[in-house]
N, CA, C and O atoms as a GROMACS GRO file, in nm:
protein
  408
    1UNK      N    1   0.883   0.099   0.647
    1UNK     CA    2   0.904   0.044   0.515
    1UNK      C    3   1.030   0.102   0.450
    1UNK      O    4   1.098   0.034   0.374
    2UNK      N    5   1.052   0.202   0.475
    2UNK     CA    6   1.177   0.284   0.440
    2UNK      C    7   1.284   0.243   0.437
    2UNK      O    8   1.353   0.212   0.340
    3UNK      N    9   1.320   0.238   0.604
    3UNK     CA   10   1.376   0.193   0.631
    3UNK      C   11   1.427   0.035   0.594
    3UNK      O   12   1.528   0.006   0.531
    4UNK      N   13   1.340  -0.046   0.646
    4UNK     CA   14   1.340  -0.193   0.566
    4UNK      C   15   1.428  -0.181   0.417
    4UNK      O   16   1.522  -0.254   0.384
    5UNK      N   17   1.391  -0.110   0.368
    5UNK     CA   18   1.406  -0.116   0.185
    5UNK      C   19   1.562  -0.085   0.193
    5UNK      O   20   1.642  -0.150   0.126
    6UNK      N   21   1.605   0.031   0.290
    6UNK     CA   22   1.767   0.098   0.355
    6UNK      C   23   1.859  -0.034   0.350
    6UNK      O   24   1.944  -0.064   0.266
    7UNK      N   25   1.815  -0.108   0.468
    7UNK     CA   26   1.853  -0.205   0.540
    7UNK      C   27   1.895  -0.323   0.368
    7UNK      O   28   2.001  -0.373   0.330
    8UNK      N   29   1.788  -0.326   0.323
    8UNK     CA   30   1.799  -0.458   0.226
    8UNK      C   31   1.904  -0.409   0.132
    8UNK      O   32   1.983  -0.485   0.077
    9UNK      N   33   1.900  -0.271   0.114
    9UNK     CA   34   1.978  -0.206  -0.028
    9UNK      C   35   2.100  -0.231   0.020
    9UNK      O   36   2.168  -0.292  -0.062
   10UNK      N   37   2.162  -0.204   0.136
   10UNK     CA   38   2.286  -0.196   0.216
   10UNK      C   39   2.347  -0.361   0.228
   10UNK      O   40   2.457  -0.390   0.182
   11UNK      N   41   2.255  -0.468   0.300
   11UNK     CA   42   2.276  -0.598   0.266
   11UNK      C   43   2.293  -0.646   0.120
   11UNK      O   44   2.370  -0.742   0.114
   12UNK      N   45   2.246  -0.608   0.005
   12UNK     CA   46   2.266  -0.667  -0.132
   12UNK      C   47   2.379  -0.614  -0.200
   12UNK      O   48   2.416  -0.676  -0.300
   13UNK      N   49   2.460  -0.478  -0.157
   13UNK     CA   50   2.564  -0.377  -0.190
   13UNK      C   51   2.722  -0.474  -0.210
   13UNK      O   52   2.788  -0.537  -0.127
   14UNK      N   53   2.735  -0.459  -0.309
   14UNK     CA   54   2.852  -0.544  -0.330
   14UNK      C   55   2.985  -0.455  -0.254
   14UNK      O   56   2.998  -0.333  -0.249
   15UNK      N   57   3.100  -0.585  -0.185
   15UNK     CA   58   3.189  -0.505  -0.157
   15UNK      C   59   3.296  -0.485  -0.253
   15UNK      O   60   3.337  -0.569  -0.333
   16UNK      N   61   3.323  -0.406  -0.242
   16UNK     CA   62   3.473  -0.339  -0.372
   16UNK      C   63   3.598  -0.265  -0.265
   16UNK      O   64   3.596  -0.261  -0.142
   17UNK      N   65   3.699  -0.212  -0.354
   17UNK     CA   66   3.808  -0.184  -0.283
   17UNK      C   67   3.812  -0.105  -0.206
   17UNK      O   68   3.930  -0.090  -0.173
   18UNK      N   69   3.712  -0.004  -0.123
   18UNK     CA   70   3.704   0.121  -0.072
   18UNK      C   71   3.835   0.141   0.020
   18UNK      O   72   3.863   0.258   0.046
   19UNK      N   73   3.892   0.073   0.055
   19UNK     CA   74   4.028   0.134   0.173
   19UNK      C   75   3.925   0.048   0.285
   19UNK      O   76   3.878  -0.066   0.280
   20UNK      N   77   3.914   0.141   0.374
   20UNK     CA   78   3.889   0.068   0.506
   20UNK      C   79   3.776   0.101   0.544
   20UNK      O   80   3.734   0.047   0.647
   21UNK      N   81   3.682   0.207   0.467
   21UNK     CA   82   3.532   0.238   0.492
   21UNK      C   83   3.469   0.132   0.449
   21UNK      O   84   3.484   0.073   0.342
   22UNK      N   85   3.367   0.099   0.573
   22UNK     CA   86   3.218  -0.026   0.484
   22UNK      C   87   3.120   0.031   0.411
   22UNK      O   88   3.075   0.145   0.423
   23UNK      N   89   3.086  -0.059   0.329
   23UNK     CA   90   2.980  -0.069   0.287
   23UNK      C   91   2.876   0.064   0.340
   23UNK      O   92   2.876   0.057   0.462
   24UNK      N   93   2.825   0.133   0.314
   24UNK     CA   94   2.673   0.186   0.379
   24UNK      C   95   2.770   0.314   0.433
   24UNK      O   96   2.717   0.354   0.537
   25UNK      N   97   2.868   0.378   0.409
   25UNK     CA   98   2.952   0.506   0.529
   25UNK      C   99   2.923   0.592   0.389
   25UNK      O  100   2.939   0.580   0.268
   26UNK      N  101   2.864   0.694   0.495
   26UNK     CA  102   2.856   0.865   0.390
   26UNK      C  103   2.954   0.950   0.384
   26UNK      O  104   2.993   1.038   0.460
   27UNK      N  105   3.003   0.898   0.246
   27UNK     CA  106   3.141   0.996   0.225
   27UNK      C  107   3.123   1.196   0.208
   27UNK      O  108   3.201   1.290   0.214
   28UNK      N  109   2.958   1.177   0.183
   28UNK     CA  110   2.942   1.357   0.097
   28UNK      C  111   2.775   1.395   0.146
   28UNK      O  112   2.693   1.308   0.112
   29UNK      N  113   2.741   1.468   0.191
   29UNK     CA  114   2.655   1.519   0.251
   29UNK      C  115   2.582   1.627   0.201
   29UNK      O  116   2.664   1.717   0.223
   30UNK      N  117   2.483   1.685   0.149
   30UNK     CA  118   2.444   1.858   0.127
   30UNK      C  119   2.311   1.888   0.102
   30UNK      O  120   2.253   1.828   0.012
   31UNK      N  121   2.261   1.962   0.160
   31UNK     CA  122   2.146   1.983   0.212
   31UNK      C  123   2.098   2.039   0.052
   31UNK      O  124   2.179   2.060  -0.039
   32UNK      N  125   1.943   2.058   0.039
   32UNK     CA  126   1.913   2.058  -0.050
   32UNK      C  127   1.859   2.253  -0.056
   32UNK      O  128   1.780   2.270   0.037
   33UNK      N  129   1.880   2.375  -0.128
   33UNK     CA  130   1.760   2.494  -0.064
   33UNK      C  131   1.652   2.436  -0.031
   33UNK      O  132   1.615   2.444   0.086
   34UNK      N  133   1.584   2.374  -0.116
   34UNK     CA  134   1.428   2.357  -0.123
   34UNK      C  135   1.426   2.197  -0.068
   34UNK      O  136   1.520   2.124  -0.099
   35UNK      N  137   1.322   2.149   0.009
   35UNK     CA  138   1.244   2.034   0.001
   35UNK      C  139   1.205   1.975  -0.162
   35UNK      O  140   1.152   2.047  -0.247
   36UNK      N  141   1.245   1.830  -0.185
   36UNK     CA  142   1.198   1.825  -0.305
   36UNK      C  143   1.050   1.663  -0.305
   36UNK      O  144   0.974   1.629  -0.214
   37UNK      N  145   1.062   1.621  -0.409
   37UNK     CA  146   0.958   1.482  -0.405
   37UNK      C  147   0.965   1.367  -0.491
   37UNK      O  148   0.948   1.351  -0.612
   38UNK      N  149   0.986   1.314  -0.424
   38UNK     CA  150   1.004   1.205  -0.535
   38UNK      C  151   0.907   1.090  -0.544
   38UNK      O  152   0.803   1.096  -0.477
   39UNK      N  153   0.932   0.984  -0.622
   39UNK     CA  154   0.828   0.845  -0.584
   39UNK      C  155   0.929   0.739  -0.546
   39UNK      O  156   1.042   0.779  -0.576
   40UNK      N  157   0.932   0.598  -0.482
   40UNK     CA  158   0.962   0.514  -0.461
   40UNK      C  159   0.918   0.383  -0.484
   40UNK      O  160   0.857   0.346  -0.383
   41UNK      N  161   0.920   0.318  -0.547
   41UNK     CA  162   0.854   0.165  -0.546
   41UNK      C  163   0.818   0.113  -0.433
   41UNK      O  164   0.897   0.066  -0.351
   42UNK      N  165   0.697   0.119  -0.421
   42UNK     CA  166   0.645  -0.012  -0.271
   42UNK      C  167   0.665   0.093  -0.143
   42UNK      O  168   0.676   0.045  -0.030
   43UNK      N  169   0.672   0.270  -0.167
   43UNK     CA  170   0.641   0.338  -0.071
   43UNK      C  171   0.605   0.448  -0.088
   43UNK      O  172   0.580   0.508   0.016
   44UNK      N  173   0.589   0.512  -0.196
   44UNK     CA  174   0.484   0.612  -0.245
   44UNK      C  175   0.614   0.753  -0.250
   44UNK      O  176   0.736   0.770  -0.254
   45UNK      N  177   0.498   0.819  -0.247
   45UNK     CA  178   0.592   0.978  -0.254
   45UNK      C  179   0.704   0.971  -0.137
   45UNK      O  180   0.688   0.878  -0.058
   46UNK      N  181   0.789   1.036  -0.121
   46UNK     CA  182   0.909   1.057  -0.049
   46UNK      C  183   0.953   1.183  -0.032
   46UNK      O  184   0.982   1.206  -0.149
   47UNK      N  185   0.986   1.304   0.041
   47UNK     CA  186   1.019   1.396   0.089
   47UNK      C  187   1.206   1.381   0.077
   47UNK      O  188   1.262   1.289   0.136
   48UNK      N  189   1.260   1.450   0.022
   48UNK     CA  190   1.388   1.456  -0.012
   48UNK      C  191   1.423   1.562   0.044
   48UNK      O  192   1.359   1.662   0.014
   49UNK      N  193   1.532   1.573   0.140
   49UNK     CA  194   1.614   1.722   0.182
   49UNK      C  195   1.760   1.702   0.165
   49UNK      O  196   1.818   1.738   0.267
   50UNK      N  197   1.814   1.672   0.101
   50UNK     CA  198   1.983   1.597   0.142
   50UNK      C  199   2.027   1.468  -0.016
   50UNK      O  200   1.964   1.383  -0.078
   51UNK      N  201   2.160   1.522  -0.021
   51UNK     CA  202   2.190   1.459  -0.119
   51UNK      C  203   2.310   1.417  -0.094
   51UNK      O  204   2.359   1.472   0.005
   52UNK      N  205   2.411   1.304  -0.169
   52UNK     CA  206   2.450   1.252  -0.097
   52UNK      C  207   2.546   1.135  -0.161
   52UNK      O  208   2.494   1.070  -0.252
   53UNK      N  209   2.689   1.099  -0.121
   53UNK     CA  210   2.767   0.961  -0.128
   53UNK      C  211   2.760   0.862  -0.058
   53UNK      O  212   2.785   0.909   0.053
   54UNK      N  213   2.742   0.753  -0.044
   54UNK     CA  214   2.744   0.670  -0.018
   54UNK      C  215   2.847   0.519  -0.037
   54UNK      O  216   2.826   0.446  -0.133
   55UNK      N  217   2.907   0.501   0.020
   55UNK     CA  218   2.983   0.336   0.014
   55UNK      C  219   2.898   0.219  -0.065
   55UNK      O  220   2.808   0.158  -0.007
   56UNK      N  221   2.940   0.191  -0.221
   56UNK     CA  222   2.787   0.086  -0.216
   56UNK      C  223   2.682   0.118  -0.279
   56UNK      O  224   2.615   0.032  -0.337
   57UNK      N  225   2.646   0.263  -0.278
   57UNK     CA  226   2.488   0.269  -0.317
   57UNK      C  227   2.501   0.404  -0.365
   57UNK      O  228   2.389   0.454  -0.376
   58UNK      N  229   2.605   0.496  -0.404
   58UNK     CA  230   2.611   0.632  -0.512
   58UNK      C  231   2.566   0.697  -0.610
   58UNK      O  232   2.518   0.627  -0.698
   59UNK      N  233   2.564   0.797  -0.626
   59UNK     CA  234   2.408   0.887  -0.528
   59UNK      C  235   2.327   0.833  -0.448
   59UNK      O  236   2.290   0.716  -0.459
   60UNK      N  237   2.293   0.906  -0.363
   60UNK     CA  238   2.208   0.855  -0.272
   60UNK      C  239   2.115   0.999  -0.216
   60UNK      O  240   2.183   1.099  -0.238
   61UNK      N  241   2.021   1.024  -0.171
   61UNK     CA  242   1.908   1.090  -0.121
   61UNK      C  243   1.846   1.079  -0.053
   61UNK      O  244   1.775   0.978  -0.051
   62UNK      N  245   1.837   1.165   0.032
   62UNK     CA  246   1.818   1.125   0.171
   62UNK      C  247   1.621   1.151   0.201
   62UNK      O  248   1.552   1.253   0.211
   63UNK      N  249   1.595   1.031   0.207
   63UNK     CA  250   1.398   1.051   0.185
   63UNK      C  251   1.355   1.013   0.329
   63UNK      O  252   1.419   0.952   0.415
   64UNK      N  253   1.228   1.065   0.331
   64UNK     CA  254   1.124   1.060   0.462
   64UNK      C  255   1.034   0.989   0.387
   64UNK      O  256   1.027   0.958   0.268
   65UNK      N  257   0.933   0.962   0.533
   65UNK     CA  258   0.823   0.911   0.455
   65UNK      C  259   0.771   0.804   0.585
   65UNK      O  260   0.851   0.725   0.634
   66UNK      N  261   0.657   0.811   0.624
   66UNK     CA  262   0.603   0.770   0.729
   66UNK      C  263   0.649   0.748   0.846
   66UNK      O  264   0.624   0.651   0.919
   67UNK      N  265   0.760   0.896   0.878
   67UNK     CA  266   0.816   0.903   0.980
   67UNK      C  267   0.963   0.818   1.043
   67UNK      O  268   1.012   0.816   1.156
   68UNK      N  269   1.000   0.761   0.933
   68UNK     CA  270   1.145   0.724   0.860
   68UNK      C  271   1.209   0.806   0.782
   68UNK      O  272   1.159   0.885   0.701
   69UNK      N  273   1.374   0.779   0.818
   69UNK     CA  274   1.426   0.838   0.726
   69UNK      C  275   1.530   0.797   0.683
   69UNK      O  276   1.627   0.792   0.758
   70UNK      N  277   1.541   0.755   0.546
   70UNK     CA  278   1.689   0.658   0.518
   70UNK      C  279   1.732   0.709   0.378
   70UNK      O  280   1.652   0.775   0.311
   71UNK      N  281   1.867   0.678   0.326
   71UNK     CA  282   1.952   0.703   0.240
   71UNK      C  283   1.893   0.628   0.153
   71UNK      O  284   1.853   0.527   0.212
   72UNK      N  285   1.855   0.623  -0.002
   72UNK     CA  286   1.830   0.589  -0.142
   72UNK      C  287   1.904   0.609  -0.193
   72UNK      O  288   1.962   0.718  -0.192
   73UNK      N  289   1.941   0.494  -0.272
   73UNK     CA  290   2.023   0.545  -0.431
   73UNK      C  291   1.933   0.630  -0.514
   73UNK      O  292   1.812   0.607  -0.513
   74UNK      N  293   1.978   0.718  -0.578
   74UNK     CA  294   1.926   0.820  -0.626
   74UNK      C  295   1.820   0.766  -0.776
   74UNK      O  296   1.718   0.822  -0.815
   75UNK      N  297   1.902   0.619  -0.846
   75UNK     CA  298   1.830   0.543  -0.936
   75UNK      C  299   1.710   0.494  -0.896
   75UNK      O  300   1.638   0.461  -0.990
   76UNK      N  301   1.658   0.477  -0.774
   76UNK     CA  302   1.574   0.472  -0.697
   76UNK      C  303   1.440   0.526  -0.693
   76UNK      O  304   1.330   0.472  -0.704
   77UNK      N  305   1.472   0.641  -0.677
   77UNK     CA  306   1.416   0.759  -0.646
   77UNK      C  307   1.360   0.818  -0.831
   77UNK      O  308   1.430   0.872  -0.917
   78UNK      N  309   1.183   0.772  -0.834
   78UNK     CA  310   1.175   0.831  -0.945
   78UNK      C  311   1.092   0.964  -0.957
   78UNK      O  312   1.031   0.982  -0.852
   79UNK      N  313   1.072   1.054  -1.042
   79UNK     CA  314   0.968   1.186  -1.048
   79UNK      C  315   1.026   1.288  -0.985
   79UNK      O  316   0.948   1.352  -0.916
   80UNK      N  317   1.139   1.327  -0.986
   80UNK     CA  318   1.192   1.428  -0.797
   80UNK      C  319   1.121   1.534  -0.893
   80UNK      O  320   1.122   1.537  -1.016
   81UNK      N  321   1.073   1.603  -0.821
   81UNK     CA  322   0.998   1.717  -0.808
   81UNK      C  323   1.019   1.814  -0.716
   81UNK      O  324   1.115   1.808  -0.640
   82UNK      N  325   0.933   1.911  -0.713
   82UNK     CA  326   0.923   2.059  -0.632
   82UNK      C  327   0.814   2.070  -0.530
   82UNK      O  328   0.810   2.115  -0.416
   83UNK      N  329   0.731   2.017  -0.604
   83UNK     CA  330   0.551   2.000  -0.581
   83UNK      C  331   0.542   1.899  -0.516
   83UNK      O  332   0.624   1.813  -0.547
   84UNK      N  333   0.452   1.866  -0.410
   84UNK     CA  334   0.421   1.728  -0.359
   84UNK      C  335   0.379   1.616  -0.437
   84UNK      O  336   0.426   1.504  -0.459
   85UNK      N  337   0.252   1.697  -0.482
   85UNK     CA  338   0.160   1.649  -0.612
   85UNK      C  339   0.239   1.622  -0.714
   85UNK      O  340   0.330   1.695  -0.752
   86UNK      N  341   0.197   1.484  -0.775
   86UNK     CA  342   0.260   1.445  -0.938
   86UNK      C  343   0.235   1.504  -1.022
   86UNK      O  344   0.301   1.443  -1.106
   87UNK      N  345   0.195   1.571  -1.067
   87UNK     CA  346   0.164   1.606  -1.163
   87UNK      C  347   0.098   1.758  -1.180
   87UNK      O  348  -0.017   1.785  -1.146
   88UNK      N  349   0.189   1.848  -1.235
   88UNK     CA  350   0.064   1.994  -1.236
   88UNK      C  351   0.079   2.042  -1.377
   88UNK      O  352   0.191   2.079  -1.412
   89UNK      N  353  -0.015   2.046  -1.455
   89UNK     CA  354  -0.038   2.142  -1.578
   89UNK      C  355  -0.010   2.251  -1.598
   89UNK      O  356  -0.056   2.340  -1.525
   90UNK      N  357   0.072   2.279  -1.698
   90UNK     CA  358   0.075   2.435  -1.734
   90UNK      C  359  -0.012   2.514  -1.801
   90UNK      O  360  -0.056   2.473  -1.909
   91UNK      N  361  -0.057   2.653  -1.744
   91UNK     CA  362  -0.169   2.740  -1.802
   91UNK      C  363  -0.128   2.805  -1.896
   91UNK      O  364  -0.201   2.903  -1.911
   92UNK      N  365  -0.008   2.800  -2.002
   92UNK     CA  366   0.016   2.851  -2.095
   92UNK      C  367  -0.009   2.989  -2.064
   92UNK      O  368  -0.072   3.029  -2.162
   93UNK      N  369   0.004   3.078  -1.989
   93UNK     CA  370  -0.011   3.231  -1.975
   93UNK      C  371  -0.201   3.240  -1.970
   93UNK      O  372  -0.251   3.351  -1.989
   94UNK      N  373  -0.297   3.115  -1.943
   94UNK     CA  374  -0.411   3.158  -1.976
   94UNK      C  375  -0.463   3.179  -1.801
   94UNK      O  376  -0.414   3.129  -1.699
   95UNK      N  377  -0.562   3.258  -1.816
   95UNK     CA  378  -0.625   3.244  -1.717
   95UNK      C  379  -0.773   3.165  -1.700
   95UNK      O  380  -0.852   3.142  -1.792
   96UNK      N  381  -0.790   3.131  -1.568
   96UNK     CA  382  -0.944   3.048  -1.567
   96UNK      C  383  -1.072   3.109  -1.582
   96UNK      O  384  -1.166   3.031  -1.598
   97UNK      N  385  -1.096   3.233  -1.580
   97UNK     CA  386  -1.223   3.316  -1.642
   97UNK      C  387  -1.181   3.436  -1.711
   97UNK      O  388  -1.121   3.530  -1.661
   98UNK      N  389  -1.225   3.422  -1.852
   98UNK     CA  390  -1.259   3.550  -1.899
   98UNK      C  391  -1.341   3.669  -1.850
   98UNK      O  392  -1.449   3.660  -1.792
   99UNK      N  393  -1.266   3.804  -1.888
   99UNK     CA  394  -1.348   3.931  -1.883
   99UNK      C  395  -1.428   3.944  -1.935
   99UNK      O  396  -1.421   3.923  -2.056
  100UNK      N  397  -1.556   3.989  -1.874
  100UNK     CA  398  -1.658   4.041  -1.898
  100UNK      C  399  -1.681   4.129  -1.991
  100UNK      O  400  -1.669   4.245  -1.952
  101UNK      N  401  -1.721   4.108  -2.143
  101UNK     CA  402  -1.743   4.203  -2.277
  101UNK      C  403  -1.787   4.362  -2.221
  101UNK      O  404  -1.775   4.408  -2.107
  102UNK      N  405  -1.816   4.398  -2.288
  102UNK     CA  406  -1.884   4.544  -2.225
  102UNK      C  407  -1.996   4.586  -2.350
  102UNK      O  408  -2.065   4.687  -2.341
   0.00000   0.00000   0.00000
């Protein structure tokens, strides 16, 4: 599905003056420290390691995801995160059980 979505983004990419690079060529490359997460329309969470230029489609991010792996425009790509999980609450400094009175 990833892929597919790659493929269509790259076919709909308008051409403009680039010199002599096509459409879809990675001008900028860079790995990310951390693994990050994002969401995708019509493919769920996404695994992000790599960030990225693109011909066509700038920013771009480089996502996994059911064993695919293709370049996103980064507008694309919504929620990027740290966490796999959507969503985590902050404990405000509290903890989950109180001490025992005496």
């Amino acid at each position: 599905m990833l892929l597919t979505l790659a493929k269509k983004l790259l076919a709909d990419a308008k051409q403009a003056d680039y010199g002599n690079l096509p459409i879809g060529t990675l001008t900028f490359a860079a790995p990310y420290p951390q693994l990050r997460y994002g969401d995708v329309d019509g493919i769920g969470t996404v695994t992000i390691d790599q960030t990225g230029n693109m011909i066509g489609m700038s920013p771009v991010e480089r996502c996994s995801a059911g064993g695919e792996t293709a370049w996103i425009p980064l507008e694309m790509v919504k929620n990027i995160r740290l966490e796999p999980s959507g969503f985590v609450a902050p404990t405000r400094g509290r903890t989950t059980a109180r001490p025992a009175k005496s």
